[in-house]
C-alpha positions in Angstrom: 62.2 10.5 60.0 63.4 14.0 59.3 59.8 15.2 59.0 58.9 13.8 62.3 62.0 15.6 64.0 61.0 19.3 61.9 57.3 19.2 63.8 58.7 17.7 66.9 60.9 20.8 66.7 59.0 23.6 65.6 56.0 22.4 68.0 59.0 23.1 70.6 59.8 26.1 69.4 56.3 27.3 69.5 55.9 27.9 66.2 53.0 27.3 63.1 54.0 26.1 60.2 53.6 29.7 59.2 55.6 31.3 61.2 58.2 29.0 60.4 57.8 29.5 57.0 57.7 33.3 57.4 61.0 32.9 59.1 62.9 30.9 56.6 61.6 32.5 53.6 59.6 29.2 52.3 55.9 28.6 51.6 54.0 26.5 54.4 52.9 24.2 51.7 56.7 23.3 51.4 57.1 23.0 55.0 53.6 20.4 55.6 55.9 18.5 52.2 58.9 18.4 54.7 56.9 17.6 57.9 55.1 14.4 55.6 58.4 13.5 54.2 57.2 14.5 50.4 60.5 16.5 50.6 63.6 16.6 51.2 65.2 19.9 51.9 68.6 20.9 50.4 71.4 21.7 52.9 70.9 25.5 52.7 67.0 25.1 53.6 68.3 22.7 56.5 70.2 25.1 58.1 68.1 28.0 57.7 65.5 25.8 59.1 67.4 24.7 62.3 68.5 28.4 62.6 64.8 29.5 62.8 64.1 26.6 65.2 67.4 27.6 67.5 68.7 24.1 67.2 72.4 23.8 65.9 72.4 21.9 62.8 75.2 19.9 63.9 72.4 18.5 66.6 69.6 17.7 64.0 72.1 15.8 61.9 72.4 13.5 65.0 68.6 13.1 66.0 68.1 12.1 62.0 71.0 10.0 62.0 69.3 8.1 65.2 65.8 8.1 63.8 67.4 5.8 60.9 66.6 2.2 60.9 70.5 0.4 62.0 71.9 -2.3 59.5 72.5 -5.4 60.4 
């Protein structure tokens, strides 16, 4: 879900999950946990991270909000 949308996005953006990391001020271990769906970031960390990847945050909310299973 969220994980696959943050390495979909960073690929995008051309960016390792170092640089990435670098740019938000967040270890790459943390990152790979976000990318695996181990974690899940707080709303500060999400923006910071959409920031970094030049997507609005308003937009990423949407493709998560997709990427959820519907309810029947």
């Amino acid at each position: 879900m969220f994980g696959d949308l943050l390495q979909k996005a960073r690929l995008k953006a051309g960016m390792t999950q170092e640089e990435l990391a670098a740019t938000v001020r967040l270890t790459r271990e943390y990152i790979s946990l976000l990318e695996h769906d181990k974690r899940t970031p707080t709303i500060h960390v999400f923006i910071r991270l959409a920031r970094a990847l030049r997507v609005s945050p308003g937009t990423l909310i949407e493709q998560v909000e997709k990427s959820l299973p519907r309810k029947t």
